[in-house]
N, C-alpha and C positions, 0 to 999 in steps of 0.2 A: 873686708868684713867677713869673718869666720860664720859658719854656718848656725851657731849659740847664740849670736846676736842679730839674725834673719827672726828668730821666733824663739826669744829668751822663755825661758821658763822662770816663773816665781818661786819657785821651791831651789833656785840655785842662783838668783838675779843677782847682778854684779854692779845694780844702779842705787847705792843706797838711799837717796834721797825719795824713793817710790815710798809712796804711801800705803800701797800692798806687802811692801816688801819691808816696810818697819813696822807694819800698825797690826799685821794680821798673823794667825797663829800658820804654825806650819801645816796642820792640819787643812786651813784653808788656803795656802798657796798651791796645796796639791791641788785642791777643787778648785782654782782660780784658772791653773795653768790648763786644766782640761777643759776649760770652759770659754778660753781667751779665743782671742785671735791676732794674729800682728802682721804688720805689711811697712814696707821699706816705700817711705815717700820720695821723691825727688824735689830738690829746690825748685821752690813756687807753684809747688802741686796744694790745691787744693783740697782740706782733710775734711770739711764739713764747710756747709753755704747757709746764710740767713734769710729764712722762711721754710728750710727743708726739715722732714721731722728726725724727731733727737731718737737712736733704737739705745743708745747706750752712752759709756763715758771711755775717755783715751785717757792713757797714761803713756807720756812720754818716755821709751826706751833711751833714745840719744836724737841729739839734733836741738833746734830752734824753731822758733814759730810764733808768728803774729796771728791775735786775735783784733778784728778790725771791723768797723760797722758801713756800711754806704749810707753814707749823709744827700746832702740837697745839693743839686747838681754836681753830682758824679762822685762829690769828694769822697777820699777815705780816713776815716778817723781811729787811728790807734787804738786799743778798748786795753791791751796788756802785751807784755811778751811773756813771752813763756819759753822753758828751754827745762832737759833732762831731769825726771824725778816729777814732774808735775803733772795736774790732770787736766782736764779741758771735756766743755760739754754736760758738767754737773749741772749748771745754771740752767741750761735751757729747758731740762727735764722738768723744772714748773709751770710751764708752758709749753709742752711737747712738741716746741719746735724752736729751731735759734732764731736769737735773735740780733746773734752776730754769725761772724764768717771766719774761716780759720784757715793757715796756709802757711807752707815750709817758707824758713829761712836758709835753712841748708838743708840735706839728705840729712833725712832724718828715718827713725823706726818709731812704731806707735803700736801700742797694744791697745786692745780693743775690747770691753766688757759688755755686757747686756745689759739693761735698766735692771732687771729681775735679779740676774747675777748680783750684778754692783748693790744695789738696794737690801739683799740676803747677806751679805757680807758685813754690811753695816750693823745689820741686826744680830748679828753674831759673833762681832769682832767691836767690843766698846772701845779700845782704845782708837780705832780707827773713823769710829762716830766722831768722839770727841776730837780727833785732829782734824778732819774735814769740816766738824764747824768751826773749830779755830782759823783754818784754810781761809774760807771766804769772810772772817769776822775782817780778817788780814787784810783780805782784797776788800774789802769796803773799808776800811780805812785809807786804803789806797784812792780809791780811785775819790773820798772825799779830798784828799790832800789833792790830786788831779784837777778836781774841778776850781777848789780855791786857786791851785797856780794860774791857770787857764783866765779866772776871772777878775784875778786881783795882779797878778804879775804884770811887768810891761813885758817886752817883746825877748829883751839880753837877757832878762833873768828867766823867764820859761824856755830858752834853748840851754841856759845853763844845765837850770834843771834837768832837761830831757837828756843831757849827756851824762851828769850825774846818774841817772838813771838805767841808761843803756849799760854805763863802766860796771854799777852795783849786778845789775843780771848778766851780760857776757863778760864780763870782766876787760873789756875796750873802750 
């Protein structure tokens, strides 16, 4: 890993599916970059935990990562994956604390915004209002289609599914 992809900058990012990095003027990538932070995860590290408070939102640099909830005895239940170009941690900011858990799939890098930051940005960059709430219009129709398989599927056809699923996001 070259030292540009330790703590990419937005004003040169080479991740095009970022939603900083399509949605915002270049004027605010330079105040994005000065205001970010980034850090290099290890597979199965820990990026945020459910019940801890939400300071900001991540946009994934590179890498993979589940978002997961702990259910009734002990279980874990899937809530999304998520992988390069995407953000994580929007959600929980309406309730200032998650209320899911988040964790590498592979070594991964994550950039790191502030609520204040991230929240300023929106206000000053429409096109990126408007794709953020296209974002999760997306993910709630997901995650309706989820619960219909979950409750209407029998057993072979919700493992289809979830392969189908994994092939569409990693491409496996």
């Amino acid at each position: 890993m070259n030292s540009s992809d330790k703590n990419p900058a937005c004003t040169n990012c080479r991740q095009v599916n970022c939603f900083i990095n399509k949605y915002c003027s270049e004027k605010w990538k330079v105040f994005l970059t000065e205001n970010k932070s980034s850090g290099i995860y290890k597979k199965g590290q820990s990026v945020f935990s459910e019940g801890n408070i939400v300071f900001g939102v991540f946009f994934i640099y590179s890498g993979q990562l589940k978002i997961f909830s702990n259910g009734l005895k002990g279980k874990t239940q899937i809530i999304r994956l998520a992988s390069s170009g995407e953000m994580l941690g929007l959600r929980g900011m309406a309730e200032k604390k998650y209320r899911v858990s988040g964790s590498t799939l592979t070594d991964s890098t994550l950039c790191f915004f502030d609520k204040s930051i991230f929240f300023r940005s929106i206000k000053e960059n429409p096109d990126l209002a408007l794709n953020v709430i296209q974002f999760y219009a997306q993910e709630l129709c997901n995650i309706e289609l989820r619960q219909k398989m979950f409750t209407q599927f029998n057993i072979k056809e919700r493992v289809a599914e979830a392969l189908l699923m994994l092939k569409s996001k990693f491409g496996v």
